[in-house]
C-alpha positions as CSV (number, residue, x, y, z in Angstrom):
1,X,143.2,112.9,147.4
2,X,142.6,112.0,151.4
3,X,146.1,113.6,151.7
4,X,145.7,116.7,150.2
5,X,142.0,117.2,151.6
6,X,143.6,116.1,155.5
7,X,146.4,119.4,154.0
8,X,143.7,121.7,153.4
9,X,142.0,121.2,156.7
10,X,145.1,121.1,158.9
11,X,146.0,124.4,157.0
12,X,142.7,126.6,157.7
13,X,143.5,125.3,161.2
14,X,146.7,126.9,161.5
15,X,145.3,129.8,159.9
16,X,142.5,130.7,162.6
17,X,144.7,129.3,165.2
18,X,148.0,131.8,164.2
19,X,145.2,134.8,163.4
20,X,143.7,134.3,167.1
21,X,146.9,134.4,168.7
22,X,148.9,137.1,166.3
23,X,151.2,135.0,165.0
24,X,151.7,137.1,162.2
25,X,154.8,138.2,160.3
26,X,156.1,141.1,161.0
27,X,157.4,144.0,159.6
28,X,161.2,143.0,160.8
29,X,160.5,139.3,159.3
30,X,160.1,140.8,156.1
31,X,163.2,143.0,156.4
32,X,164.9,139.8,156.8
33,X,163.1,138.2,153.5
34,X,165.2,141.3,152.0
35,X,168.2,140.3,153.6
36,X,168.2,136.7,152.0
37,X,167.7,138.3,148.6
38,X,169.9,141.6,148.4
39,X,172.5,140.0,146.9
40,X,170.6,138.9,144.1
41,X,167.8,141.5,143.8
42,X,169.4,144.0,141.1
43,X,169.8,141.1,138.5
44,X,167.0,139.1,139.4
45,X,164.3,141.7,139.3
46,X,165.4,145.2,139.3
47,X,167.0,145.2,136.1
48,X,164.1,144.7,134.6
49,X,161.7,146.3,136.7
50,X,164.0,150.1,136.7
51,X,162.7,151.3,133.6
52,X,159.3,151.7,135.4
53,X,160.9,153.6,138.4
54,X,162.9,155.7,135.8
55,X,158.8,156.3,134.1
56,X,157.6,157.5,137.1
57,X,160.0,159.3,138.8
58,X,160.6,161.5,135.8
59,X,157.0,162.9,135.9
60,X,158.0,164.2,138.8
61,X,158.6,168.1,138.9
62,X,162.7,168.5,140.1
63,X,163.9,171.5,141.3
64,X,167.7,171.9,141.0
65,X,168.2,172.2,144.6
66,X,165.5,169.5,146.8
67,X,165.6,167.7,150.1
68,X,164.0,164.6,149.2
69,X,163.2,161.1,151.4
70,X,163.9,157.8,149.0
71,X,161.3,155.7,151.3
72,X,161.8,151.7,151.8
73,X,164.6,152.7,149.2
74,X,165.8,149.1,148.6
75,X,169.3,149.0,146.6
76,X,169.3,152.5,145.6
77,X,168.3,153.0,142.8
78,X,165.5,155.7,143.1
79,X,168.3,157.7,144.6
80,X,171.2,157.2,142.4
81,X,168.7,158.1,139.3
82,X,167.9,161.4,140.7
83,X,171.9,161.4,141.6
84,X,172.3,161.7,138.1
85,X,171.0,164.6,137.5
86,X,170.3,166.5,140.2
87,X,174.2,166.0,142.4
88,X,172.8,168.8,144.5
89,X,169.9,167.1,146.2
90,X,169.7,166.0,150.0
91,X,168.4,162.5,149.9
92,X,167.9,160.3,153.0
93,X,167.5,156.7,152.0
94,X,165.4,154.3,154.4
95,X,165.1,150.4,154.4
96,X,164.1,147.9,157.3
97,X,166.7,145.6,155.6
98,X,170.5,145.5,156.1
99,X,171.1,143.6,153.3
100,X,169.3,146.2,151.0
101,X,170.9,148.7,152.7
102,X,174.4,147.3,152.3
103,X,173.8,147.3,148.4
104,X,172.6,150.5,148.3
105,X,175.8,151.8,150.3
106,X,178.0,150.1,147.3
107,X,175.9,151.6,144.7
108,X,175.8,155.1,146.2
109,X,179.1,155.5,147.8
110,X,178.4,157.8,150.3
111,X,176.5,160.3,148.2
112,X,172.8,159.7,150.3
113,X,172.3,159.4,154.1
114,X,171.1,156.0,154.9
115,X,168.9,154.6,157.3
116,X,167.4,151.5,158.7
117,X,164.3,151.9,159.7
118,X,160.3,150.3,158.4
119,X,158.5,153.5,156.4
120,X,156.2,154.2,159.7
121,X,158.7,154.8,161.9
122,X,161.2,156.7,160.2
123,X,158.3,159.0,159.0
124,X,156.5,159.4,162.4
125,X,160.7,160.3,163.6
126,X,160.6,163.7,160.7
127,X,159.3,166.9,161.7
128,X,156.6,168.6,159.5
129,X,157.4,169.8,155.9
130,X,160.5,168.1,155.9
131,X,160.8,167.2,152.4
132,X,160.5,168.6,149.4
133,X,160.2,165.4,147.1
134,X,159.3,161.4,148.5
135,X,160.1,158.6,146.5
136,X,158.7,155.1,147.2
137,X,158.9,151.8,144.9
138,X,157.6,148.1,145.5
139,X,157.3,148.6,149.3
140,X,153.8,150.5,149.9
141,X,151.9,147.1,150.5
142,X,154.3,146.5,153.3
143,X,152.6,148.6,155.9
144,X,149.3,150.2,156.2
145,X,148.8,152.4,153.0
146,X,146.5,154.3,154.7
147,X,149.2,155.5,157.3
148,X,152.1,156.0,155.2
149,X,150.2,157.9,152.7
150,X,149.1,160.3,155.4
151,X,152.1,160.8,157.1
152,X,154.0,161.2,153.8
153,X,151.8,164.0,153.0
154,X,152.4,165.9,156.7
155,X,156.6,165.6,156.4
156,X,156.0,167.1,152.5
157,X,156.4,170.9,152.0
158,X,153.6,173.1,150.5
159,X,153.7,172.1,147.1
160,X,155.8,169.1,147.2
161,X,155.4,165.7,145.7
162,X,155.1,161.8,146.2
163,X,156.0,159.5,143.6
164,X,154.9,155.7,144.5
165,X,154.8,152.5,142.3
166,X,153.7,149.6,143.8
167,X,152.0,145.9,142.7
168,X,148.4,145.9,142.1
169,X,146.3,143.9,143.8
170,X,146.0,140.7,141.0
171,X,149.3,140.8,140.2
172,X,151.6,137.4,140.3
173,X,148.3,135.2,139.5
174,X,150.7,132.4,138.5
175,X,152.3,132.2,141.9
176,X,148.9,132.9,144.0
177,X,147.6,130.3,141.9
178,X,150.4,127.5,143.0
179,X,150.9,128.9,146.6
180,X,148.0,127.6,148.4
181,X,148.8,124.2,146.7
182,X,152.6,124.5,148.3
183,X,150.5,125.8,151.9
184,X,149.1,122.7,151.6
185,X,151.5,120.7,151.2
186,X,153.8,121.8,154.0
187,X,151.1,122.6,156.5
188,X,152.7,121.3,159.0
189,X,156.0,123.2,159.1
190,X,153.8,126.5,158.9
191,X,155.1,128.5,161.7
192,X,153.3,131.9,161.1
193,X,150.8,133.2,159.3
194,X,150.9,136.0,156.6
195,X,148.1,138.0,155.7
196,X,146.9,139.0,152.4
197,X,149.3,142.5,151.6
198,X,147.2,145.3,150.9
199,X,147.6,146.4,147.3
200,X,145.3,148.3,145.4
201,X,142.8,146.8,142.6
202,X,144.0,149.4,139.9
203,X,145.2,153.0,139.5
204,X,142.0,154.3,140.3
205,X,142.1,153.6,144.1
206,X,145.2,154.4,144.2
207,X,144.1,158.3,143.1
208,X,141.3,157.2,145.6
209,X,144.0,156.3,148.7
210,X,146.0,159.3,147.7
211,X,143.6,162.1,147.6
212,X,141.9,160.5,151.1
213,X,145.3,161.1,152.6
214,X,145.1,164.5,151.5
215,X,146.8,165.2,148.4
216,X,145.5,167.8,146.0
217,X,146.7,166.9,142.6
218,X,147.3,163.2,141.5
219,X,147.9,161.7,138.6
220,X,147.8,157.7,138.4
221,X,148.9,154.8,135.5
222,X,148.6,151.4,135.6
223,X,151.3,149.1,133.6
224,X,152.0,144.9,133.3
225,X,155.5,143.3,132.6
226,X,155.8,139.5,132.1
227,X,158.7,137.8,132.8
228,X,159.3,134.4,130.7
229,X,161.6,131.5,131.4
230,X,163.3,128.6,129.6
231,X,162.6,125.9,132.2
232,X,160.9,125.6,135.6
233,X,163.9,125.5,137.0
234,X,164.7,129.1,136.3
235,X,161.2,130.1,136.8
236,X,161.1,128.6,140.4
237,X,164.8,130.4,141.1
238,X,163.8,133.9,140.2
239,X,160.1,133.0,142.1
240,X,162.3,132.2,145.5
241,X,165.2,135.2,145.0
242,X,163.3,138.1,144.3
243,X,161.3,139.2,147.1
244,X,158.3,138.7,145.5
245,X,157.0,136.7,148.2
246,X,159.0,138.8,150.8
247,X,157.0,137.9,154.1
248,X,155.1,134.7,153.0
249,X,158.7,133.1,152.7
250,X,158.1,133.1,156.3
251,X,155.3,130.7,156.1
252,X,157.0,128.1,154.3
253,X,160.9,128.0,153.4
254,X,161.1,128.9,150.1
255,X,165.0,128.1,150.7
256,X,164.6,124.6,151.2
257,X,165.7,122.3,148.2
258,X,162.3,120.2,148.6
259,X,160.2,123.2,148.6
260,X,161.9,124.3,145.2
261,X,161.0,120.9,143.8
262,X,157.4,121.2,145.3
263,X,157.4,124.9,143.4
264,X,158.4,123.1,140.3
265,X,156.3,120.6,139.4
266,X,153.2,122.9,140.4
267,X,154.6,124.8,138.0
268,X,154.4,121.8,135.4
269,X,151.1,120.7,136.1
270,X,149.3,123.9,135.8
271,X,151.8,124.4,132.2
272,X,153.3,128.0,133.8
273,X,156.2,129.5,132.0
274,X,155.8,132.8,132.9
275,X,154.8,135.4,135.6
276,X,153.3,138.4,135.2
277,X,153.9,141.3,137.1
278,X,150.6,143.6,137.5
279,X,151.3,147.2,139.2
280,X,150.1,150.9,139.4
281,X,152.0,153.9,139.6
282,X,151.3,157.7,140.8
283,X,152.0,161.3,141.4
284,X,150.4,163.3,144.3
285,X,150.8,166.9,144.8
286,X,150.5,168.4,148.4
């Protein structure tokens, strides 16, 4: 007990210390958190998670012949989807990670520009009314929503549209529940601090953060998908290889064989043998 109250305080005072000076992940940090993951990414998470991109980019209106940016595009898949059946579209493809980017070069073969570059800076890079269509999945939280929304909305043509899904703000309670208990424990080998990524609470801030950017028309859903395991083991694998905790990997090395063990019996003592996945999804209309 003295241990893990001696953890807790040694913890909040790397916390306030790190915040003071801005020792803060960044942006590029998290690009490499892709990096270690790419390889993996497809089976581990997006095979799962692509029906949802498939749900919410087909709401979108296509127009046989579009320019359209695939933003924080990840392995490609937004872009090979709409591929599929639109061939005649213009797609740029953007990541901050190479190792994303290197998968989404074997999955696409040539047929989309890409780019490596965070959201903000490729977008503050386009002209105005560049695009007819923007794409963005599981990345939004990654810089200031606020910003990207806004500068989506100026490089967008009159009458073009954004499609975003992104986590909501409660999902992966299993993991938030464990993760200060693994801060804890490996306070000391904290080297910087991550801060709390700004999702929103439910689909109706994200109309909210949508029509305060300036879009006309939105239309937003909210949707849950749980993902189960036969051992800890597994559990703690997919928890450490998916990029779910892209950024906070930085904090503590979610690589390290210890760490896994750590992550594993939290796991048992709490009686976790699944992890739940909450997130919102939109359309906006310039």
């Amino acid at each position: 007990m003295w241990g893990i109250k001696m953890g807790r305080i040694h913890l909040y005072y790397k916390v306030l210390k790190y915040y003071i000076l801005g020792n803060i992940v960044t942006a590029g940090d998290i690009g490499n958190s892709y990096n270690r993951v790419s390889g993996g990414y497809n089976e581990q998470f997006l095979n799962t998670m692509q029906k949802y991109n498939v749900v919410m980019l087909s709401q979108l209106n296509l127009p046989k012949e579009a320019r359209v940016l695939d933003l924080a595009c990840g392995t490609g898949f937004n872009s090979e989807w709409l591929l599929s059946i639109r061939p005649k579209y213009q797609i740029d493809a953007v990541d901050i990670s190479e190792g994303m980017l290197k998968q989404a070069e074997m999955r696409l073969g040539g047929k989309a520009s890409l780019f490596k570059a965070s959201m903000l800076d490729f977008l503050k890079s386009c002209e105005d009314e560049s695009y007819d269509r923007i794409v963005c999945s599981w990345a939004l939280k990654y810089q200031p929503p606020a910003q990207v929304l806004k500068e989506c909305k100026r490089v967008l043509k009159a009458g073009g549209e954004l499609g975003l899904i992104l986590n909501s703000k409660n999902t992966l309670p299993e993991v938030r529940k464990i993760y200060k208990r693994l801060l804890i424990k490996n306070s000391k080998n904290i080297k910087k601090l991550m801060l709390e990524l700004p999702n929103p609470k439910d689909e109706r801030q994200l109309s909210h953060w949508l029509k305060k950017a300036g879009f006309q028309e939105t239309r937003t859903f909210r949707g849950m998908q749980k993902f189960s395991f036969a051992s800890t083991a597994a559990m703690t694998e997919w928890m450490t290889s998916t990029g779910a905790l892209a950024g906070f990997d930085v904090m503590v090395d979610l690589r390290d064989t210890a760490v896994k063990g750590q992550i594993s019996e939290l796991f048992i003592k709490y009686g976790m043998s699944s992890i739940t996945h909450d997130f919102v999804w939109g359309i906006a209309k310039k």
